[in-house]
GURO-743576 format. One record per atom (N, C-alpha, C): z, x, y. Coordinates in pm, whole numbers, padded with zeros to 5 digits, always signed. Example, Ala and Ser with C-alpha at 12.3 -4.5 7.8 and 13.67 -1.06 7.14 Angstrom:
residues 2
+00780+01319-00569/+00780+01230-00450/+00780+01320-00330/+00708+01285-00225/+00714+01367-00106/+00787+01290+00003/
***
This chain:
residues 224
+01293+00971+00898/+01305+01061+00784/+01176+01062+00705/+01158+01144+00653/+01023+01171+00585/+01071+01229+00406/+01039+01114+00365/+01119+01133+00188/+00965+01211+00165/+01037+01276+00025/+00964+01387-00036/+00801+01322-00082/+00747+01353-00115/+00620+01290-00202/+00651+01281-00346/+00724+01311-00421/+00768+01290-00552/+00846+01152-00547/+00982+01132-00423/+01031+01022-00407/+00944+00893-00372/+00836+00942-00296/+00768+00812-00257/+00671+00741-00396/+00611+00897-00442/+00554+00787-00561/+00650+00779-00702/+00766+00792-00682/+00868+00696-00774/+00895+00605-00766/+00904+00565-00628/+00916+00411-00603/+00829+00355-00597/+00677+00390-00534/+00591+00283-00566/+00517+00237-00748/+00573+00389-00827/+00529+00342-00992/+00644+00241-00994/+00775+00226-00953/+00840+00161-00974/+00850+00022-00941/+00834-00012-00804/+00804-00132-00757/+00704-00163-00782/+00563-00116-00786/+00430-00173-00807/+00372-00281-00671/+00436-00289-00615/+00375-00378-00469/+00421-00287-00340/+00292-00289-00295/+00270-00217-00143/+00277-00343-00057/+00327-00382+00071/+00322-00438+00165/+00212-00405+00248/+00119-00492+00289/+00021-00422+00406/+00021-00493+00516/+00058-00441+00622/+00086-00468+00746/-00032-00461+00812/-00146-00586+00854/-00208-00544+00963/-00230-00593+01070/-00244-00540+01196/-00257-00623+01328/-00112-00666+01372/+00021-00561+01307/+00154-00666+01369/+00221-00614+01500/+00244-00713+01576/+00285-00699+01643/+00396-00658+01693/+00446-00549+01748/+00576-00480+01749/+00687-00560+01801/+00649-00695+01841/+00788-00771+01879/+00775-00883+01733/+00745-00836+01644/+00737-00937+01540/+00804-00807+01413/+00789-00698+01421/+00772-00594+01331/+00946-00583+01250/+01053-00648+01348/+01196-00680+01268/+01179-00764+01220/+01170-00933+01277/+01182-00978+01177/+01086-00978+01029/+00986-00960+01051/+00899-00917+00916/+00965-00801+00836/+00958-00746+00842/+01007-00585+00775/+01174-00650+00714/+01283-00729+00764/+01345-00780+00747/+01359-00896+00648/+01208-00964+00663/+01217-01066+00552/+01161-01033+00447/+01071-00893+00439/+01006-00859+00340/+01090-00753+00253/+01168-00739+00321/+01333-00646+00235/+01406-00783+00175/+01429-00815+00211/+01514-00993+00202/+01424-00989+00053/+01298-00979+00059/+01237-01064-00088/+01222-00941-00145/+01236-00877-00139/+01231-00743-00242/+01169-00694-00276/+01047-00616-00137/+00952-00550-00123/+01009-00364-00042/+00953-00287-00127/+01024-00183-00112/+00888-00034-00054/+00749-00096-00034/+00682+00013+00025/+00586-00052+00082/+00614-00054+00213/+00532-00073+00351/+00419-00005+00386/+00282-00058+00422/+00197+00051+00468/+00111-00024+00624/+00104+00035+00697/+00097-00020+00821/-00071+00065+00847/-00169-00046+00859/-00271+00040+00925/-00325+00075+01045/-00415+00150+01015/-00496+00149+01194/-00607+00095+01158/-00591-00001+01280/-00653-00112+01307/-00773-00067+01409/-00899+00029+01352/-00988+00086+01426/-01054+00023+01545/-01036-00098+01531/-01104-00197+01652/-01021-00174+01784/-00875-00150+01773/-00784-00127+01917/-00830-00024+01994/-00810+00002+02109/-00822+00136+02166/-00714+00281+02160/-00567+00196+02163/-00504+00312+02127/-00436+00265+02001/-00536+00297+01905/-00497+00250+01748/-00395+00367+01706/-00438+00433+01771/-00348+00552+01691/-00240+00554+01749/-00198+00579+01875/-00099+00612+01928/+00030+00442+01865/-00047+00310+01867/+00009+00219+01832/+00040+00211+01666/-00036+00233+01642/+00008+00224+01486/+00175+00385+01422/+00132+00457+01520/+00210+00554+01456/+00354+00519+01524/+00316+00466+01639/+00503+00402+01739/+00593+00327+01603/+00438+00222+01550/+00505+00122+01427/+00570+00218+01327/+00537+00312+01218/+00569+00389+01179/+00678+00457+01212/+00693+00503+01350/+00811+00596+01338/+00935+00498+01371/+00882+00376+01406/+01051+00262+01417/+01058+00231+01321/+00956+00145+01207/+01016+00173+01071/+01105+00284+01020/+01050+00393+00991/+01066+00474+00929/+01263+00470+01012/+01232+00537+01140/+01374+00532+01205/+01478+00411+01168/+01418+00283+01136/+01549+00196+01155/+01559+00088+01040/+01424+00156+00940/+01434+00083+00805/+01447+00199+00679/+01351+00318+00731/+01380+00445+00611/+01495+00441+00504/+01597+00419+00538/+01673+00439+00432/+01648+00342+00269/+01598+00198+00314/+01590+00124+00245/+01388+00101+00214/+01324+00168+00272/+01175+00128+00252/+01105+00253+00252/+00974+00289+00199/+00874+00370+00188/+00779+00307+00281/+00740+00400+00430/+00694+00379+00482/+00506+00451+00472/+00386+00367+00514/+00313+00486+00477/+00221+00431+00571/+00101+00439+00598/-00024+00432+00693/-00128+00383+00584/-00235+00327+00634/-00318+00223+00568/-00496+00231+00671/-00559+00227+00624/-00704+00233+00648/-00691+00365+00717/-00705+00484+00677/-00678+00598+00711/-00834+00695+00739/-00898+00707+00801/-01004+00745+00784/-01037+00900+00806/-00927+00943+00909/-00982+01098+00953/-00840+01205+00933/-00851+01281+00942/-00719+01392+00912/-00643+01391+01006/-00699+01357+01169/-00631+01309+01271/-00511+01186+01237/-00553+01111+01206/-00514+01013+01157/-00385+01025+01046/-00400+01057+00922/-00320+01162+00846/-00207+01238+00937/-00244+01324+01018/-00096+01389+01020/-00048+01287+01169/-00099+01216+01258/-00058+01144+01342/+00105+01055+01208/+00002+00984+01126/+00086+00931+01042/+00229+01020+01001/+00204+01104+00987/+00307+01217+00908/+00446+01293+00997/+00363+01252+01143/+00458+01321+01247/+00531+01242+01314/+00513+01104+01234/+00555+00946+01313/+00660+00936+01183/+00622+00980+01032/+00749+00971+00913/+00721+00885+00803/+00578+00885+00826/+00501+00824+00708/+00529+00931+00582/+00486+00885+00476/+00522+00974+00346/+00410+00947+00246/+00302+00823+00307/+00207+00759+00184/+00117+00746+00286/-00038+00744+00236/-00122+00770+00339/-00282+00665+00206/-00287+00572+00265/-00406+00478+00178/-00516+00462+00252/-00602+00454+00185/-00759+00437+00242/-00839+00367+00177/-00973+00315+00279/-01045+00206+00150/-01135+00348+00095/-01155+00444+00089/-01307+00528+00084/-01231+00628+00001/-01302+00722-00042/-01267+00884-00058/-01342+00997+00023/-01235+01014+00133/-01290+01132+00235/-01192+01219+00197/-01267+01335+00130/-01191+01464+00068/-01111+01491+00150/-01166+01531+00275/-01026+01605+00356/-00915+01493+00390/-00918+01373+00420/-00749+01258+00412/-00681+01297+00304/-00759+01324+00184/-00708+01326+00037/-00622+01484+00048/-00710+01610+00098/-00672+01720+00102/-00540+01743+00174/-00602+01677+00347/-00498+01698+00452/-00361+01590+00409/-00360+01487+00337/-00236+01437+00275/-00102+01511+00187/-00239+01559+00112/-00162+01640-00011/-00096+01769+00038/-00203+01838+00168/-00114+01957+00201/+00056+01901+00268/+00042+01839+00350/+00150+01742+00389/+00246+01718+00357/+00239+01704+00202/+00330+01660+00120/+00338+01505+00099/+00236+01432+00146/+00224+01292+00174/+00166+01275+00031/+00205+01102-00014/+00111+01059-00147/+00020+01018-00090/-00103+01023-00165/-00275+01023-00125/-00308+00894-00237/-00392+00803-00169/-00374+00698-00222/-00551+00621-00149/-00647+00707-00199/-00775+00667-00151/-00836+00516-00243/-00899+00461-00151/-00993+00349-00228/-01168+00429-00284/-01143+00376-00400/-01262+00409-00479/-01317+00239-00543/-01479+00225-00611/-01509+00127-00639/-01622+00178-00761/-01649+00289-00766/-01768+00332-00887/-01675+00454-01022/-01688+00419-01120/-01627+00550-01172/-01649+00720-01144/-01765+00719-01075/-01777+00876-00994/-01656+00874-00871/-01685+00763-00788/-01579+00782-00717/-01452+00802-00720/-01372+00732-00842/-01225+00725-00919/-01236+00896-00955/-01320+00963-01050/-01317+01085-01087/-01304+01172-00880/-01360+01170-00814/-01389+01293-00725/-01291+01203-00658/-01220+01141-00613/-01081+01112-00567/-00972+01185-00663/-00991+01156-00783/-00860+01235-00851/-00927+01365-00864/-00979+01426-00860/-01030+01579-00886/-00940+01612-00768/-01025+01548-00636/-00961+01637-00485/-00849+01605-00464/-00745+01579-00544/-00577+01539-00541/-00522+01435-00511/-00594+01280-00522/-00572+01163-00536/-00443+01170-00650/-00338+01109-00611/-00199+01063-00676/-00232+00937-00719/-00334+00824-00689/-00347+00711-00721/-00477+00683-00648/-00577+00591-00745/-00702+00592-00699/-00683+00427-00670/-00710+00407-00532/-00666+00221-00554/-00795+00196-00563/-00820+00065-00651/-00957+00014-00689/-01019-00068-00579/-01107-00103-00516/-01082-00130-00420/-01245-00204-00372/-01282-00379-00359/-01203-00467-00348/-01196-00513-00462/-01037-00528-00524/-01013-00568-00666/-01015-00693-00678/-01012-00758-00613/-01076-00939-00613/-01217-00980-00641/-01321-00930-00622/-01458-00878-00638/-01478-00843-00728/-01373-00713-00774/-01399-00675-00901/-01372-00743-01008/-01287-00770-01019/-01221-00853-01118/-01145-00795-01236/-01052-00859-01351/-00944-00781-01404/-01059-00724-01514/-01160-00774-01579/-01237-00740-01605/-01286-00615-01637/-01359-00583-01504/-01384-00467-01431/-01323-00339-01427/-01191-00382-01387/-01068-00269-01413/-00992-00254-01554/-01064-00328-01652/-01002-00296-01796/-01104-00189-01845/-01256-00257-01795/-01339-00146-01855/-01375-00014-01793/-01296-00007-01659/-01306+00104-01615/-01189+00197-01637/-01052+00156-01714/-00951+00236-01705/-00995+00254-01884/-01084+00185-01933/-01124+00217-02060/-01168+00444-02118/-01237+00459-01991/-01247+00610-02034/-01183+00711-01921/-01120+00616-01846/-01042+00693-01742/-00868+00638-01714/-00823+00635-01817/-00682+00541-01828/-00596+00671-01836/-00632+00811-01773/-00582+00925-01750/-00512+00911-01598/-00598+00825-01517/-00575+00847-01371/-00540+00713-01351/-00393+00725-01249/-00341+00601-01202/-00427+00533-01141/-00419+00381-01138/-00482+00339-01036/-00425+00204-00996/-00432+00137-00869/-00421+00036-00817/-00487-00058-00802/-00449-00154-00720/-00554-00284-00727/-00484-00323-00547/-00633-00352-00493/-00560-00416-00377/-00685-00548-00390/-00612-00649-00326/-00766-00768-00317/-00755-00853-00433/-00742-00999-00433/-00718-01085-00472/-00601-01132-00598/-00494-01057-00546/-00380-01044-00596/-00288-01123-00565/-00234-01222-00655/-00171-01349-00604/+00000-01347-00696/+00036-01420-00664/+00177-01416-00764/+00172-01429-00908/+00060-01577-00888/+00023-01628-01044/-00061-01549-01109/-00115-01411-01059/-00239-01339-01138/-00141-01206-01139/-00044-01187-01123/+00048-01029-01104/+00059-00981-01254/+00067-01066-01308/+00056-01047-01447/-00081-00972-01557/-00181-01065-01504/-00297-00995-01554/-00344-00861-01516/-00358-00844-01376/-00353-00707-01311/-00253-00626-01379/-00158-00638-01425/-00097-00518-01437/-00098-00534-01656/-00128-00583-01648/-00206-00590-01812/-00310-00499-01818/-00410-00550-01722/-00537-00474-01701/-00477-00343-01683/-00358-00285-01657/-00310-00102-01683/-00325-00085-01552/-00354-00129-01389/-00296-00064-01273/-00156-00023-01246/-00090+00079-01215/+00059+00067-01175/+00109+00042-01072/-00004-00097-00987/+00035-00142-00914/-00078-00220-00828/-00001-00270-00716/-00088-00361-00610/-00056-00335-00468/-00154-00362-00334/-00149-00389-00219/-00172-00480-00157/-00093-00545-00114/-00093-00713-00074/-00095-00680+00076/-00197-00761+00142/-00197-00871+00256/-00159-00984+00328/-00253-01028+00382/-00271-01182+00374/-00179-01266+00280/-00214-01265+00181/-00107-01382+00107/+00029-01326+00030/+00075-01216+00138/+00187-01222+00156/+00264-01190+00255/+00155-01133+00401/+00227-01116+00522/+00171-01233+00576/+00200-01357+00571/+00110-01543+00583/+00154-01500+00769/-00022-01463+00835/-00063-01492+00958/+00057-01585+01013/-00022-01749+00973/+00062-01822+01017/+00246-01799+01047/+00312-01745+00953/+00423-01722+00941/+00478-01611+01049/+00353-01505+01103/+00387-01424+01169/+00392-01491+01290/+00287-01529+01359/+00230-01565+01464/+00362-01704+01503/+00405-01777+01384/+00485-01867+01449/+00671-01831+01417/+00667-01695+01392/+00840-01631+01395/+00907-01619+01220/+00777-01766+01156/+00887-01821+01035/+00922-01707+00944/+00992-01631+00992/+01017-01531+00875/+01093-01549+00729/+01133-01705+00731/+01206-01747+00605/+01019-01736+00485/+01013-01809+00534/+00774-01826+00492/+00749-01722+00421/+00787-01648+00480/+00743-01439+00429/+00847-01383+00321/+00968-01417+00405/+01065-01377+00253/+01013-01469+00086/+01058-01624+00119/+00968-01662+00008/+00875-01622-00039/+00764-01535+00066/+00636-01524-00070/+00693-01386-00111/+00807-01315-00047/+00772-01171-00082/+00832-01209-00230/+00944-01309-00231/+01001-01311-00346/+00912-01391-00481/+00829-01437-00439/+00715-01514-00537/+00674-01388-00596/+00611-01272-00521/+00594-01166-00594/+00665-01090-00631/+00765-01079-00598/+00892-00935-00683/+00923-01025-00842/+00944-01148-00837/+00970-01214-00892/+00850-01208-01022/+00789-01207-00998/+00648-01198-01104/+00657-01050-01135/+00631-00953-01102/+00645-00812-01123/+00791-00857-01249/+00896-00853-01193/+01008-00884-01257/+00989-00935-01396/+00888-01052-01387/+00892-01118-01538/+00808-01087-01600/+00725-00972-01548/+00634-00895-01582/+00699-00748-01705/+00796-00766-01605/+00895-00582-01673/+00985-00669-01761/+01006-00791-01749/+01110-00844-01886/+01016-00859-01989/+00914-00844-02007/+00794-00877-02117/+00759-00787-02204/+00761-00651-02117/+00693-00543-02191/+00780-00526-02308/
***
């Protein structure tokens, strides 16, 4: 199923954590997706992994079994997105959210015609502006670990018009500051799809961290 683009970015202003899936392996892709529902993670983004040979054709199989046998309960979307190929591969597999580290007008364009949310990485304030000009729904900041909360206070300082995200060094114990700093949201990795955890089945490992972070978001929204 392919939810609307209004539905998809309701739930991600709402949840504020993206799941990022990379390198998984499709006999690993239940129980993960399973434990990361378990902890109360509600928008998935699965990338292409440009180094494979059939990145595309593999990444979009992932996509359309999500989408087919988790959709009802998750926002499925595509991740390191680089070409328009890419984009509607995503879209015809039942993606609905389409993220990138860069701003290449036409992903941004060919998303939006789509009906897909457009969700480019920017890192200079020219870039944040000509991502949201060419129909960026959310400009993710991007690497926000590098940058620091810092960084993204004084940049949402004359541009706190345009949503933006944070992906990159986003931890449970810092969920708080980031979203102080005014992002309406994050994209997690690594320290919350834990390699180790994949590679050795423990999908209890993964639910725990997903819930370390819903859990922070949570005591985040009892605060305001």
């Amino acid at each position: 199923m392919n939810r609307s683009h209004d539905e998809v970015l309701e739930i991600i202003r709402r949840e504020h954590l993206v799941a990022i899936l990379r390198g998984l392996p499709m006999d690993r892709i239940d129980g993960v997706v399973r434990a990361l529902i378990a902890g109360g993670v509600r928008v998935l983004e699965f990338t292409f992994d440009h180094d494979r040979e059939n990145y595309l054709r593999e990444n979009a199989d992932k996509i359309r079994y999500v989408t087919e046998h988790y959709g009802d309960t998750v926002a499925v979307g595509c991740g390191t997105a680089l070409s328009v190929r890419e984009v509607s591969a995503a879209h015809e597999a039942g993606a609905g959210l389409v993220i990138s580290p860069d701003v290449n007008l036409e992903v941004i364009r060919r998303a939006r015609e789509l009906g897909m949310v457009s969700m480019p990485g920017a890192l200079t304030p020219t870039e944040i502006v000509t991502a949201w000009n060419a129909g960026a729904d959310i400009v993710k900041l991007f690497p926000a670990g590098e940058l620091g909360v810092g960084y993204i206070k004084a940049v949402r300082g004359p541009l706190k018009h345009i949503p933006m995200s944070a992906v990159g060094g986003v931890k449970p114990d810092n969920v708080r500051d980031f979203l102080n700093a005014g992002v309406c949201g994050f994209g997690v990795g690594g320290p919350l799809v834990l390699a180790d955890a994949v590679r050795e089945g423990d999908y209890a490992a993964i639910e725990a961290r997903a819930k370390a972070f819903t859990r922070a978001i949570a005591a985040w929204e009892a605060e305001k």
